[in-house]
Structure formats: structure tokens, C-alpha cells
C-alpha positions as CSV (number, residue, x, y, z in Angstrom):
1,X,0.0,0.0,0.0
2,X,1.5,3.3,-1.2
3,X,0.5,6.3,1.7
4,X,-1.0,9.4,-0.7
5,X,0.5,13.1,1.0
6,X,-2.8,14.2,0.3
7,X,-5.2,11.8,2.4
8,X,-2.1,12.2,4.9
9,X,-2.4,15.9,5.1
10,X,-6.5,15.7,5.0
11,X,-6.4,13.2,7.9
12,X,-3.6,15.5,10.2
13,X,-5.9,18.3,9.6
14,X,-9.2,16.6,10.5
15,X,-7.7,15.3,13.8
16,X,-6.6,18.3,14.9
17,X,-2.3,17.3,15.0
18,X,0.2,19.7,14.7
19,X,2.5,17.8,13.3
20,X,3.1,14.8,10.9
21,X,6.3,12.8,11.0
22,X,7.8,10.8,8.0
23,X,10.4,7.9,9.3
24,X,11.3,4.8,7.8
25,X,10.4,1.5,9.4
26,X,7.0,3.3,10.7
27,X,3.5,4.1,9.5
28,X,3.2,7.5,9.1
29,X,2.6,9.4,12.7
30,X,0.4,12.5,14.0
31,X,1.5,14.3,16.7
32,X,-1.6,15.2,18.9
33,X,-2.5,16.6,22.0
34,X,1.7,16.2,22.3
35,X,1.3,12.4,21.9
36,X,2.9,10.9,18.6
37,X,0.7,8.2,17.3
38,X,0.6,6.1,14.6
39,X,-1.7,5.8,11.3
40,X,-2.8,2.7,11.1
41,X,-1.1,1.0,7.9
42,X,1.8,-0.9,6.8
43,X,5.7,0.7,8.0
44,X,7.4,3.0,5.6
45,X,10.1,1.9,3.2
46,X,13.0,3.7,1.9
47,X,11.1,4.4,-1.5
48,X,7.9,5.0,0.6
49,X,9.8,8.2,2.4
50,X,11.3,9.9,-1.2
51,X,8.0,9.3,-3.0
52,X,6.4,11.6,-0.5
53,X,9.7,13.7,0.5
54,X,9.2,14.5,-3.5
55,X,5.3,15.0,-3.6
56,X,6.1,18.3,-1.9
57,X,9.6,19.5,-2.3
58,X,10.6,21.9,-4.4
59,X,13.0,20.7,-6.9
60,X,15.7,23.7,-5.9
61,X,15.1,21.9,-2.3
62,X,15.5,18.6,-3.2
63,X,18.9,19.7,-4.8
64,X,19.6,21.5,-1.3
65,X,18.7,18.1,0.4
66,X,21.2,16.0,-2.1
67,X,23.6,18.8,-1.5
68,X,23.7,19.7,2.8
69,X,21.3,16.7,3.8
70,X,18.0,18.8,4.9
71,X,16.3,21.4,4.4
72,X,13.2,23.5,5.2
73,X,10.7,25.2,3.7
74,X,6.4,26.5,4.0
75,X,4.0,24.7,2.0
76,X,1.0,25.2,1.5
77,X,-2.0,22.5,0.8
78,X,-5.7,22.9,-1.3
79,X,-6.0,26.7,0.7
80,X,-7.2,24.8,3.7
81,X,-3.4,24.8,5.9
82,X,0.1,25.7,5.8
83,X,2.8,23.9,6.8
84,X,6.3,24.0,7.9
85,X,8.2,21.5,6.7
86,X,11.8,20.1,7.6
87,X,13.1,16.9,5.4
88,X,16.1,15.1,6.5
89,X,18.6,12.1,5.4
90,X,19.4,10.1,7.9
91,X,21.2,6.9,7.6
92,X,21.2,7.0,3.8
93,X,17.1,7.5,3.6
94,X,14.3,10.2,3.8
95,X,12.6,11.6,6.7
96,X,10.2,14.6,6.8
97,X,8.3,16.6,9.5
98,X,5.3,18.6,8.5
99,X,4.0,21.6,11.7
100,X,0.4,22.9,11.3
101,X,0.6,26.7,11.0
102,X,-2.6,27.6,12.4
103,X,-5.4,29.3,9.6
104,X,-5.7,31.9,11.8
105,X,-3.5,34.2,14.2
106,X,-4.4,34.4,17.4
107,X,-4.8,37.9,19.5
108,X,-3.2,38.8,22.5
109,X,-5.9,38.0,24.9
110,X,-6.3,34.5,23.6
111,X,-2.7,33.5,24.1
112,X,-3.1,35.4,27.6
113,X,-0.7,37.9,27.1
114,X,-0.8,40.9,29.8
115,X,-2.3,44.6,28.3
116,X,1.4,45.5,28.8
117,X,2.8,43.8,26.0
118,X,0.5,46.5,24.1
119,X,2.6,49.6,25.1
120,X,6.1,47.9,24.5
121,X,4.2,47.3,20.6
122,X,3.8,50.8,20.6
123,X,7.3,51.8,21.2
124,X,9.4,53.5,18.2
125,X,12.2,51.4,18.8
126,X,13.7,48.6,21.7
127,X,14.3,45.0,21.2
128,X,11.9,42.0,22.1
129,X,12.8,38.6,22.7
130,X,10.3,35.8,22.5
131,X,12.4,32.9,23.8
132,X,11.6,29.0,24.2
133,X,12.1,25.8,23.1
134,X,11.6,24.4,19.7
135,X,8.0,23.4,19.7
136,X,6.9,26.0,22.3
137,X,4.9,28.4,20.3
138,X,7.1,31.1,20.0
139,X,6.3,31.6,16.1
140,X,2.5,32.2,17.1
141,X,2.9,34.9,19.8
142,X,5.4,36.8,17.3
143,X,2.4,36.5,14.6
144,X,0.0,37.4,17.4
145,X,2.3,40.4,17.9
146,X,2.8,41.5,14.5
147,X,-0.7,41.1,13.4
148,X,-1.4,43.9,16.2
149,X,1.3,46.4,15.3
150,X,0.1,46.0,11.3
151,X,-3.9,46.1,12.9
152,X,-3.1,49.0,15.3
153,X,-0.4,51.4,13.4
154,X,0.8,52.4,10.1
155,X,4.5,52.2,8.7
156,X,6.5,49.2,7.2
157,X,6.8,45.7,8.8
158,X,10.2,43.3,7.5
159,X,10.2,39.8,8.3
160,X,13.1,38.3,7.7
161,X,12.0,34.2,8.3
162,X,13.3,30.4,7.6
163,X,10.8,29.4,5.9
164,X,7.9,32.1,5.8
165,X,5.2,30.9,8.3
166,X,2.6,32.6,8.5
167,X,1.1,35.1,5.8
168,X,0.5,38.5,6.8
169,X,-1.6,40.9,4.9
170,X,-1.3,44.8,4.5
171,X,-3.4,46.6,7.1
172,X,-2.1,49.8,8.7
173,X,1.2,49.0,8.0
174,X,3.4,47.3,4.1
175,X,4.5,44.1,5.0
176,X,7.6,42.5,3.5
177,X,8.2,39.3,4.5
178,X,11.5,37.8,3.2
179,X,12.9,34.5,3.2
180,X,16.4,33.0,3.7
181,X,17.9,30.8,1.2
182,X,15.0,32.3,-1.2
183,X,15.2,35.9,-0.8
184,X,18.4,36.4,1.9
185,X,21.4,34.3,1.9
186,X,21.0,34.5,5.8
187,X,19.4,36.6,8.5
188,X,22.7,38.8,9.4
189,X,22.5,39.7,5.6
190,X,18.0,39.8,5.3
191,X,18.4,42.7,9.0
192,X,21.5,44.3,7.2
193,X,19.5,45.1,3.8
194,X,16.2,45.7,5.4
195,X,17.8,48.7,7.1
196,X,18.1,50.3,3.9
197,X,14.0,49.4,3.2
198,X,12.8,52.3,5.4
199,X,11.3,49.7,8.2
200,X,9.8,50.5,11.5
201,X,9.2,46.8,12.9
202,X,11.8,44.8,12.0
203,X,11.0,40.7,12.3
204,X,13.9,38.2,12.7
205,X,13.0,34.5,13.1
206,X,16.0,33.4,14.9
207,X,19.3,35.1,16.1
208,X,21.8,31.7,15.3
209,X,24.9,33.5,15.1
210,X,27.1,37.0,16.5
211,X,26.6,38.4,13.2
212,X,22.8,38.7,13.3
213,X,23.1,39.5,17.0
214,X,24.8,42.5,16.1
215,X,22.7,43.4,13.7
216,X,19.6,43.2,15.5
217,X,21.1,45.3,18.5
218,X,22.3,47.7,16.3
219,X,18.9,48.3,14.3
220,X,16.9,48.2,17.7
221,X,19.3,51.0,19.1
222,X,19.2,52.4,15.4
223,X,15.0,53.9,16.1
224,X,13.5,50.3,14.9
225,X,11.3,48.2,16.8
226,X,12.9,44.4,16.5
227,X,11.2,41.2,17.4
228,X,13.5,38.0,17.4
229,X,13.7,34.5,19.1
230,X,16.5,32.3,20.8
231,X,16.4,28.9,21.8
232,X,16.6,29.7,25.7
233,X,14.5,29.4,28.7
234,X,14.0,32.3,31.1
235,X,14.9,36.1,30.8
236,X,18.1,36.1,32.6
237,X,19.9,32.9,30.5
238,X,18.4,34.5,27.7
239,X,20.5,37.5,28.2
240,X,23.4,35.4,29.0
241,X,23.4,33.6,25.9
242,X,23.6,36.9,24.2
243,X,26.7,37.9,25.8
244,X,28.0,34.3,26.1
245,X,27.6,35.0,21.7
246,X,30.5,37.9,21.7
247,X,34.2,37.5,22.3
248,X,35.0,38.2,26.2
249,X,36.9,41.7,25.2
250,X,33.4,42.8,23.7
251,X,30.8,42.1,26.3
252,X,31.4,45.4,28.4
253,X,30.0,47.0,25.0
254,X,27.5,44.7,24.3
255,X,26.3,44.7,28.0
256,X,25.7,48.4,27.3
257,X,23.8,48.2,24.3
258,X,21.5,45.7,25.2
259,X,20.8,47.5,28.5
260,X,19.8,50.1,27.0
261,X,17.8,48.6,24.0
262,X,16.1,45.2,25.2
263,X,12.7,45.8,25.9
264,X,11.1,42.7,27.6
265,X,12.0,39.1,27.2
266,X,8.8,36.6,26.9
267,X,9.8,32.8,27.7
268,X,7.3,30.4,26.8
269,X,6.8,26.8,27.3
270,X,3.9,24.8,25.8
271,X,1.7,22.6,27.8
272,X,-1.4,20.0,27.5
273,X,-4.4,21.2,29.4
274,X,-6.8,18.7,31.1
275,X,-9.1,19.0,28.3
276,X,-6.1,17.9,26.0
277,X,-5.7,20.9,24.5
278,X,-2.3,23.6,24.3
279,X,-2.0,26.3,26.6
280,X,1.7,28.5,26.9
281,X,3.3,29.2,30.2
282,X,5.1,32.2,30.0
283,X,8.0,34.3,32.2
284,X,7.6,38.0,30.8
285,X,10.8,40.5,32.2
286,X,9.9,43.7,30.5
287,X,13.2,46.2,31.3
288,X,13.1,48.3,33.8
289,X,16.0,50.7,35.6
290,X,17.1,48.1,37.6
291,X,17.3,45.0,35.6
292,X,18.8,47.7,32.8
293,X,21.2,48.0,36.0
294,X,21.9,44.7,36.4
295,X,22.5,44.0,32.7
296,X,25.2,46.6,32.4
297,X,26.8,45.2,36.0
298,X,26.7,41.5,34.9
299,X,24.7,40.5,37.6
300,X,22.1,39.1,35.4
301,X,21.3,36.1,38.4
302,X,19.3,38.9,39.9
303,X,17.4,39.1,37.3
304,X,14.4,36.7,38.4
305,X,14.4,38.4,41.8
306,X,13.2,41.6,39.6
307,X,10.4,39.4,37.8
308,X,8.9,38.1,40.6
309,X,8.6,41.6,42.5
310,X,7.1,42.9,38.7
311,X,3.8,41.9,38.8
312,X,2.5,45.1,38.5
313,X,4.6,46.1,35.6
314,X,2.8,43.0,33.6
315,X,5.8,40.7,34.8
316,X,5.5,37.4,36.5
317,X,8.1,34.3,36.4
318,X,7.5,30.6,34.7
319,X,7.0,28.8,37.9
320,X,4.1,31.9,39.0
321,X,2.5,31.8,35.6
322,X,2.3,27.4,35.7
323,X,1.1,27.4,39.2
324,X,-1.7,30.1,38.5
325,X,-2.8,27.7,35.2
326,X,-3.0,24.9,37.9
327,X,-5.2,26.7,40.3
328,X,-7.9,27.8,37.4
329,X,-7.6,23.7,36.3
330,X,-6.2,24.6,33.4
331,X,-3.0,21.7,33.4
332,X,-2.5,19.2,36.1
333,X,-0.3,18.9,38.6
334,X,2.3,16.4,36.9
335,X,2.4,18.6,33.8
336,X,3.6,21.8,36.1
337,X,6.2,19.5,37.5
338,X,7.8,18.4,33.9
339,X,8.0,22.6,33.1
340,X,8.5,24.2,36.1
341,X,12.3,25.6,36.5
342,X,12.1,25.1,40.7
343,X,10.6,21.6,41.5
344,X,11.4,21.2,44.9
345,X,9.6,25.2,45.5
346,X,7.2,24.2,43.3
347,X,6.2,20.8,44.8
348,X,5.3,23.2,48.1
349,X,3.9,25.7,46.8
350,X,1.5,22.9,45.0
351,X,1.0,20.9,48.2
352,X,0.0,24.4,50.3
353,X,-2.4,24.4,47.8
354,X,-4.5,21.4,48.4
């Protein structure tokens, strides 16, 4: 029996999984509710995984695939769902992983975002961080928070994304959306020449290296507003990594800069709900004289001490944010254990609670 993309894509989408893995030596597997599970059906061969690795794939991407081994890119299917796709060789054979993008970008409120985040969006200029995990959500708050500044204010948005995720129209503001490989050779280069594009909100989908570091705290201290993500968990590591990026006889500079143009980190975990449904966690440092202190004094470990005192700034840590989706019975108990960043605080806080 030969699986058909198609029927695979129509079934994903009618059982509500965000993602669809591709692997040799199995049938064909949904994610949902954060479960993988099988389809039922034979396992996939070797000619199985490139007939449906090829269904999709661009040929300029399938050369890219011969050429570095993977490779990623959007795809979209019969104008009912986009998808990010990543295909793979691994031990001489296929492998592909398709995410949902969701149809439709959520607001603020429904990712449960404080009204704060709405005056940093409103800001001429600053850097903000949305930071996470792979998997964590971090692409739909950024969409969340780009759909409001194009709903909400008028001047020119640059995304500079690998792939392109989700689609964003002109409302108040142009939209260009750029992506690397495609469009960019990389995101150092897609922030260097969007500076001369006349931008006010400039997009970065991931800071990987010093050079696009650089160039995102230049153009953020340079009167543009800069969104971008890292692969970190919580504010103060989040800085860290960023100085951790420069050479040790630069960091006094950079600790400088970013004091001065980091707005608020947002650190964001993604967990099941009772109901199995997603809801995010979230640790939100928005800057402040003190932790703008702190930065510039490397004492970035006093950062969380900050957060937790915040609250009525629109702050709050991961462990406060997990425990408070616990008491409405939002998640359970074991699933705020597996996330939260202090288990043996946590575990007492949950038991005073009973």
C-alpha cells in the first residue's frame, strides 16, 4: 500500500495534530494533543519516504537536500493549511516533519498575554525577545504580535524568516516578508539590507549566530522596533546567551547596548491542558531601571528576583505563571512539574495548595 500526501495531510488536519512525521520502518505518525501516534497502515520503506519527500519538495530543495542533507521550507495545501516542513537524510534514507501553522493568528488576549505587552508594541524602537524551546509556540505569539502592530499602526513591517510561516496581509502597516535561502542568503544579511527598506518593525525568526546578534542590537538602538527568538528558557539565560555569543573583550559594549535597547524578554513553554488541548506558560521581564542595572553590571542572576517583584509592571516568572494555570484547572499537577524551572519550591507551593 502506497500512503498518498494528500489523504495524509486531510487526515492530520481533521484530527486536529500539529505535526506529521515521515520515518522509515514506521507508519506514518500525527502528533496530537503532544502524543505521537501512529496511522494505522503498513511501516514506511525507503522508497515510501522519497516518493512523498518529492510529492512536496521543491525541486531547488530537493537539490539543497542532495547537497547539505536537509532542508526547510512553508508549504501550503488545497488553501485549507500551511505547513512548515523540515526533510532530512538520515542513515542514507528520507525523513520529513510537516507543523500545522494555524489558519488563523491568534490575539493577544487569547494566548493570555498581559495589556502590557500592548505599550512595548507601541514603542518607536527597543528589542523584544520571545524565547523557548523548539516546539513552544514562540512563532504564534510573534504573529500574534505582529498582526497587532500591522492592525493597530501604520508604517513598514520586515520579516526576515526560515521558511515564511505565516502570511501577513497589508493593514495599517506594508508588509515584507522575506525568506532565507530564497530571498536572503542568511538573517545577518535579510536585517542588514532591510535597514536600507525604510522599516519600523523589523521581524527576525531566529538570532543563530554573533553576526545577526549584532545586527539586531544595532537596528533596535538604530530607532527600529525588533522582534526575534533564541532557543533559551527564562529572561536572565536568555540575556546570558547573548553575551555568552561575543568574544570576552566585547561584552562590556554589548552589555551596554542591550541594557539600553532590550525591551522585555517573553519565555514560553507549551503545555497539555486537562481537556487535551495547548496552553503556553510564559515568564515575561519587561526592562526596567534596575534589571537595565543589572544588565550593564553583569549581575544578570538577579534578574528573576526583579520578575517576581514585577507583577504590576505585567511581569511574573514561569513557575508563578504554571502554578496560577494549575489553580484555574487549566493543566494538572504532573504537567507543572515536567515545566516548572524550581521543582522542589514548586512541589510546596502545590501541596500548600490542596
Amino acid at each position: 500500500m502506497a500512503y498518498d500526501i494528500n489523504q495524509l495531510l486531510e487526515a492530520m488536519i481533521e484530527n486536529g495534530a500539529s505535526d506529521l512525521h515521515i520515518h522509515v520502518g514506521r507508519p506514518p505518525s500525527l502528533r496530537v494533543s503532544g502524543s505521537v501516534v501512529s496511522i494505522e497502515g503498513p511501516v514506511l520503506t525507503p522508497e515510501d519516504t522519497q516518493d512523498l519527500v518529492q510529492a512536496i519538495t521543491p525541486p531547488d530543495f530537493i537539490e539543497r537536500l542532495k547537497r547539505d542533507g536537509g532542508c526547510d521550507f512553508g508549504f501550503s495545501f488545497r488553501k485549507k493549511a500551511r505547513f512548515r516542513v523540515n526533510v532530512y537524510r538520515g542513515k542514507g534514507v528520507f525523513g520529513m516533519v510537516l507543523r500545522l501553522i494555524p489558519a488563523h493568528i491568534f490575539t493577544l488576549e487569547q494566548l493570555r498575554l498581559p495589556p502590557m505587552i500592548k505599550d512595548l508594541l507601541k514603542r518607536p524602537r527597543g528589542l523584544i525577545l520571545v524565547t523557548g524551546p523548539t516546539g513552544s509556540g514562540k512563532s504564534t505569539t510573534l504573529a500574534s504580535m505582529i498582526n497587532w502592530v500591522n492592525e493597530n499602526s501604520d508604517g513598514h513591517i520586515v520579516t526576515i524568516e526560515d521558511p515564511i510561516e505565516y502570511y501577513h496581509e497589508h493593514k495599517g502597516c506594508v508588509v515584507t516578508q522575506r525568506e532565507v535561502h530564497n530571498d536572503v542568503p542568511s538573517f545577518a544579511e535579510g536585517v542588514r539590507a532591510s535597514l536600507r527598506q525604510d522599516p519600523d518593525v523589523i521581524l527576525i525568526g531566529e538570532m543563530r549566530d554573533l553576526e545577526t546578534i549584532e545586527a539586531a542590537v544595532s537596528a533596535a538602538e538604530t530607532g527600529h522596533l525588533v522582534f526575534a527568538t533564541l532557543h533559551t528558557t527564562g529572561a536572565a539565560r536568555t540575556v546570558d546567551r547573548i553575551l555568552d555569543a561575543f568574544p570576552a573583550g566585547g561584552r562590556d559594549q554589548i552589555r551596554v547596548q542591550l541594557a539600553s535597547s532590550i525591551l522585555a524578554v517573553i519565555s514560553q513553554c507549551l503545555l497539555r491542558t486537562v481537556d487535551g488541548k495547548r496552553v503556553a506558560g510564559y515568564e515575561i521581564m519587561i526592562r526596567t531601571d534596575g534589571i537595565a542595572a543589572k544588565i550593564r553590571e553583569n549581575k544578570t542572576f538577579q534578574i528573576t528576583s526583579d520578575i517576581e517583584t514585577g507583577a504590576s509592571r505585567g511581569m511574573r516568572t514561569l513557575d508563578g505563571d504554571l502554578l496560577a494555570l494549575f489553580q484555574q484547572g487549566k493543566v494538572s499537577e504532573e504537567e507543572v512539574m515536567s515545566y516548572c524551572q524550581d521543582s522542589e519550591m514548586m512541589r510546596s507551593r502545590l501541596q500548600s495548595k490542596r
